[in-house]
N, C-alpha and C positions, 0 to 999 in steps of 0.2 A: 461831389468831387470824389476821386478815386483814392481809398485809405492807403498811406504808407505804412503796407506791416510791417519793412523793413526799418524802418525807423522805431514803431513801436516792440520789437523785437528788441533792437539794438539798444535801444531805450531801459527795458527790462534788463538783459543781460548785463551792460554797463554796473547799475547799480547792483547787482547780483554779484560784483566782481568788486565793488567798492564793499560790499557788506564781508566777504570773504576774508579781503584785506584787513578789515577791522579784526576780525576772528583770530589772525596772524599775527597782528602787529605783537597781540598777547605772549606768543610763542617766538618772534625772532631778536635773536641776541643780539644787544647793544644799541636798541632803537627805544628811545623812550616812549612811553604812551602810560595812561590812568594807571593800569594794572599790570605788572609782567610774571610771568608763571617763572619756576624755579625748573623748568625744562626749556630754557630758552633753548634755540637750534643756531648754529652759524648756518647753517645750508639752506635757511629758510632767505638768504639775502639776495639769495641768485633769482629765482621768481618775484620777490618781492621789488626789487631794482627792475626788471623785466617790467611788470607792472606798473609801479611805481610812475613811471616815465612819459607815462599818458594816460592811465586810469581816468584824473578826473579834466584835462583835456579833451578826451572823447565824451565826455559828459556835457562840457559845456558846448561843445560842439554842436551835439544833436542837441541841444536846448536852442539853441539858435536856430536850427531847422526849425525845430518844433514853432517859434516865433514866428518865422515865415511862414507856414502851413496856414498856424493860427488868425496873422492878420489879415489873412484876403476877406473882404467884405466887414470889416470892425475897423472903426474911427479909433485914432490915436487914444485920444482918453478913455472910450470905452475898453480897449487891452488892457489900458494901464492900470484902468481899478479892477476891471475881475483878475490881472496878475497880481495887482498888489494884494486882494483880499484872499488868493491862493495862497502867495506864499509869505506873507507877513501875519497873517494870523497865525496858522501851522508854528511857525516860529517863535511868537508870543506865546501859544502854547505849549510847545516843546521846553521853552526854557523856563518855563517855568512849573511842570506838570513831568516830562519824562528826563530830562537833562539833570537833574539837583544831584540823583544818586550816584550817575557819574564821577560826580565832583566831590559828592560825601565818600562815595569810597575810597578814591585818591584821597583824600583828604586825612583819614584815616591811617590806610595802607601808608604813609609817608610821614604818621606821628602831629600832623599838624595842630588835629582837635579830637578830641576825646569822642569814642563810639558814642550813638542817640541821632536815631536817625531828626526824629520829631526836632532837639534842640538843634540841631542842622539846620531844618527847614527855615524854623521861625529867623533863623539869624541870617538864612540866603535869602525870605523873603526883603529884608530888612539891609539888605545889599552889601552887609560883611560888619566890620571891616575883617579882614583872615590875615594870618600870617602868612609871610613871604614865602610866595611857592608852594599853597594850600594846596591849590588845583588851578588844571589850567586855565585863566582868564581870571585866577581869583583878582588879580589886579586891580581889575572895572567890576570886583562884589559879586558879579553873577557872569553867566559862560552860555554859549551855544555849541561847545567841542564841534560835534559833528555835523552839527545845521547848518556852520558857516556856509555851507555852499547856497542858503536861502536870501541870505542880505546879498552874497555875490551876482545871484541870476538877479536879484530885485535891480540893483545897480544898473547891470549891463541892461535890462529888459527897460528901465525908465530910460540909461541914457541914449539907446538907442534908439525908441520914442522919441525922443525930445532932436534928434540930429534927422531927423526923416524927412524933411523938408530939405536938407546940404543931400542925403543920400539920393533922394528921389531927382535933385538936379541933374543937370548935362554933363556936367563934372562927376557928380557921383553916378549916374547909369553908364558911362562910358566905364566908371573903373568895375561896376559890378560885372559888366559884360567882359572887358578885359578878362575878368576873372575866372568869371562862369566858361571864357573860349579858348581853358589853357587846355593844352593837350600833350602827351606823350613825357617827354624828358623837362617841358614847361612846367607840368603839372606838380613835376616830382619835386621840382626845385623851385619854383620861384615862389610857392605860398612859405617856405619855410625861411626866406628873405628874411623880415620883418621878425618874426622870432631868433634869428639870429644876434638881430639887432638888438632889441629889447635883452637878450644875455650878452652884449657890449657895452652897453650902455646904463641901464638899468638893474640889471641881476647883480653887478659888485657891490650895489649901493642899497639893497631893500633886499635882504634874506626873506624867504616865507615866515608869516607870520599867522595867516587866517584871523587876523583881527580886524580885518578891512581898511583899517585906516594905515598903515605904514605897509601896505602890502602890495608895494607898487609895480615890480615884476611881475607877481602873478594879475596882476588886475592886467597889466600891460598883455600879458601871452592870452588868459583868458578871455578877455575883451576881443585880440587880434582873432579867435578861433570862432567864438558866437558871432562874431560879423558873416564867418566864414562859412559857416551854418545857415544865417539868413539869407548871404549872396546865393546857395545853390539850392535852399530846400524847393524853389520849384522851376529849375531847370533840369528835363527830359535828358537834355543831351550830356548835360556833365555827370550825372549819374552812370549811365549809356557808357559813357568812357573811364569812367575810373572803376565800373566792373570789368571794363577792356584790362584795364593796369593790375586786376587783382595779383594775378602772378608774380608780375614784376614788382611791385609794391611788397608783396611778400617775401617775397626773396631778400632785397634791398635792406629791406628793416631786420630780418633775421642776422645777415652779414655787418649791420652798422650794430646791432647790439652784440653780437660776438667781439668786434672794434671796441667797443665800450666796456664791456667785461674784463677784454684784456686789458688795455688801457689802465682801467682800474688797480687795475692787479699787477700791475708791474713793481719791481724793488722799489725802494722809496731812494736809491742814487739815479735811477733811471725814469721815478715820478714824471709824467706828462705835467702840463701848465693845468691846473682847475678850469681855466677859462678856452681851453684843449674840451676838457670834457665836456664842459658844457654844450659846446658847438655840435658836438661832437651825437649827444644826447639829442640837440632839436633837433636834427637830419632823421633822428633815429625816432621822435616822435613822430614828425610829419608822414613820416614812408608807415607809419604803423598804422598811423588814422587812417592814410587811405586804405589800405593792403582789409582793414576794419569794415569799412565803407563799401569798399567793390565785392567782398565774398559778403558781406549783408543782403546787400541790395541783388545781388546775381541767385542767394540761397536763399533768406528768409524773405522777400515780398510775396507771402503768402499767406493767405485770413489761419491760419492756425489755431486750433481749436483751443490753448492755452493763453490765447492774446486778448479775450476780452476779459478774463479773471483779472491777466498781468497788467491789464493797463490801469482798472481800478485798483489793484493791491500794492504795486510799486512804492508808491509815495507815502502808504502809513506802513510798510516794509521798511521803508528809509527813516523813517522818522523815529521807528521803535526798536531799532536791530542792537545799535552799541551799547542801548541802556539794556537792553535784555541780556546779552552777552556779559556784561560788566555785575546784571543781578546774577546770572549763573556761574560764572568764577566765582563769585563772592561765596554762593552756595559749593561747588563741588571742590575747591582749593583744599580746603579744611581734610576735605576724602581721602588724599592725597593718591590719585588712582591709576598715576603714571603718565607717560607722553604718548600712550594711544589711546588707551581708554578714556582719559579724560580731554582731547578736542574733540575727538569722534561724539560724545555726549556733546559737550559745550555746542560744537557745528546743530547736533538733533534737533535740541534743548531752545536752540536759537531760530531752527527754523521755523519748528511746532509752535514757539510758544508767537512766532510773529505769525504766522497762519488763522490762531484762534485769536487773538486778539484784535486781527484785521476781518476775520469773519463777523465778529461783532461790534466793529466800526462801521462796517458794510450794514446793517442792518439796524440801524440807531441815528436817528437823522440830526441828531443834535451835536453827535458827535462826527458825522461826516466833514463839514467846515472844518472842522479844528485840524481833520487831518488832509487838509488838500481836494474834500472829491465836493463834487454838487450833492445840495439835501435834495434829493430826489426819487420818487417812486419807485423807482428802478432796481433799488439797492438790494431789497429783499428775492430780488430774482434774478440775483447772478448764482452761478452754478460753479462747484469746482472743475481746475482743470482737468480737459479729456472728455467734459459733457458739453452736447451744444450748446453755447449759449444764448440767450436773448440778444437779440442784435441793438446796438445803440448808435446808431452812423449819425448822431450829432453829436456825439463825444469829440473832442478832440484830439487829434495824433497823440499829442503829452502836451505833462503839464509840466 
């Protein structure tokens, strides 16, 4: 079959934009997260909101492609175990291997329990109990902060499995095709329908949580978006046209997030309704996935000489980036080295140190599983980007 680089590009960059954000969240004022630097910025809200808004939406999106790619010629059960052994081990691992320090240094930074990293451990293996508001998820004794997004794909990817029998009916091919045959001003408007809804209906009553279980709004939008992934990853024509709409997509969403900004920002006698912005926000997501979507697919469906590195590094990139970030504050804080010098390092620090320690993931087959990739021959003969690489054309698009 013919590779979607533009998917594995978009693939790559997404999470490059998710790991960036993490980098931030350190630096912008009034947003809580694990650690926050004493250079917070207010002007960091303005991109961060920008982002924010569909980061991990276009995530789940192309996860849904990627599903579709994936299943042509693979029986229901057989996706479901090699996804669940991708990404439920990765996450057994994670939380319990590169996630703890996260939590131990919250946990710390916030007075909860006394420095030692060692007495930490044995008391996280041992599932707490912590004081209220140790770290986040101390709640449930131990935490996946940033992996949530692994129980979330695991969820949609079984229960989408388990409904393919309703999808693959008359009822369901009529709505995929519906879907797959929107065009023009259809296109723009009617998938963000349903997401409207789910922020009427759903959103006043399940704030985000990323604990999976009371996270019914986002389960609702992200669920609606991976369907919406799987309806097009291999329809020709709907691609074909929503690179037609890149302009106008782009345009669109640039002018709904200007609406949104100001909105925001109006006096508080003049305050818009919350349930205003919200609406207000899905319009402003949908026009951005696509605007996302049409200059990917129009620019990058191209073998790129950095895409066979990026499609093996992605996922232990992801898996090791906030705890490494969270080890390097912990380290350069102390330095005290100012508000350039020290992201500029922290950004380096973070990239280098995910670089070398995915180099030797890559090359260690015991450790490959743990982090998402197949134990496979191959590993020792990937090349950094910008060299040819060994070609792998039964890899799949992502994972």
């Amino acid at each position: 079959m013919n590779r979607r680089h533009d998917i594995d590009a978009l693939r790559a960059l997404a999470f490059g934009l998710v790991m960036v954000y993490h980098l931030a969240m350190y630096y912008v004022a009034g947003w809580p997260w694990h650690l926050k630097s004493p250079h917070a910025a207010e002007w960091l809200h303005l991109p961060m909101r920008a982002l924010n808004l569909w980061r991990m939406d276009l995530v789940f999106l192309i996860s849904g492609v990627a599903l579709g790619l994936l299943q042509r010629g693979q029986g229901r059960l057989d996706l479901l175990r090699s996804r669940s052994w991708r990404l439920l081990l990765p996450l057994a691992f994670g939380m319990a291997v590169i996630v703890p320090f996260q939590a131990y240094a919250q946990a710390v930074a916030n007075g909860s329990i006394a420095p030692g990293f060692g007495a930490f451990l044995l008391r996280y293996a041992a599932g707490g109990p912590w004081p209220a508001g140790a770290f986040d998820g101390s709640d449930f004794g131990v935490t996946w902060n940033h992996l949530w997004y692994l129980p979330y794909l695991w969820l949609y990817t079984s229960l989408l499995l388990l409904l393919l029998p309703v999808l693959a009916s008359d009822p369901g091919r009529h709505l995929r095709q519906a879907f797959a045959g929107l065009r023009g001003a259809a296109l723009m408007m009617v998938p963000v329908l349903p997401l409207m809804l789910w922020s009427l209906t759903v959103w006043p009553h399940f704030p985000p949580t990323h604990d999976l279980i009371g996270d019914g709004w986002l389960h609702a939008v992200y669920f609606t978006l991976f369907l919406y992934g799987w309806w097009i990853a291999t329809d020709p024509q709907w691609w074909a046209e929503v690179a037609r709409l890149r302009w106008p997509a782009l345009g669109m969403a640039l002018a709904l997030l200007a609406l949104y900004l100001a909105l925001r920002a109006l006096p508080a006698d003049l305050a818009v309704p919350p349930l205003l912005l919200r609406l207000t926000a899905d319009v402003y997501l949908w026009t951005a996935l696509l605007a996302i979507l049409g200059w990917g697919h129009a620019r990058l469906n191209h073998p790129w000489r950095w895409l066979p590195w990026a499609r093996a590094s992605v996922y232990p990139w992801y898996l090791l980036h906030q705890t490494l970030i969270i080890v390097l504050v912990w380290w350069l804080a102390p330095l005290r080295l100012g508000p350039w010098l020290e992201p500029a390092l922290l950004l380096a620090g973070t990239l280098l140190a995910c670089w070398a320690l995915t180099a030797i993931v890559h090359r260690t087959a015991y450790l490959r599983p743990l982090f998402g990739l197949d134990r496979g021959p191959d590993a020792a003969k990937l090349r950094r980007p910008g060299r040819r690489p060994h070609p792998s054309p039964d890899q799949p698009a992502c994972r």
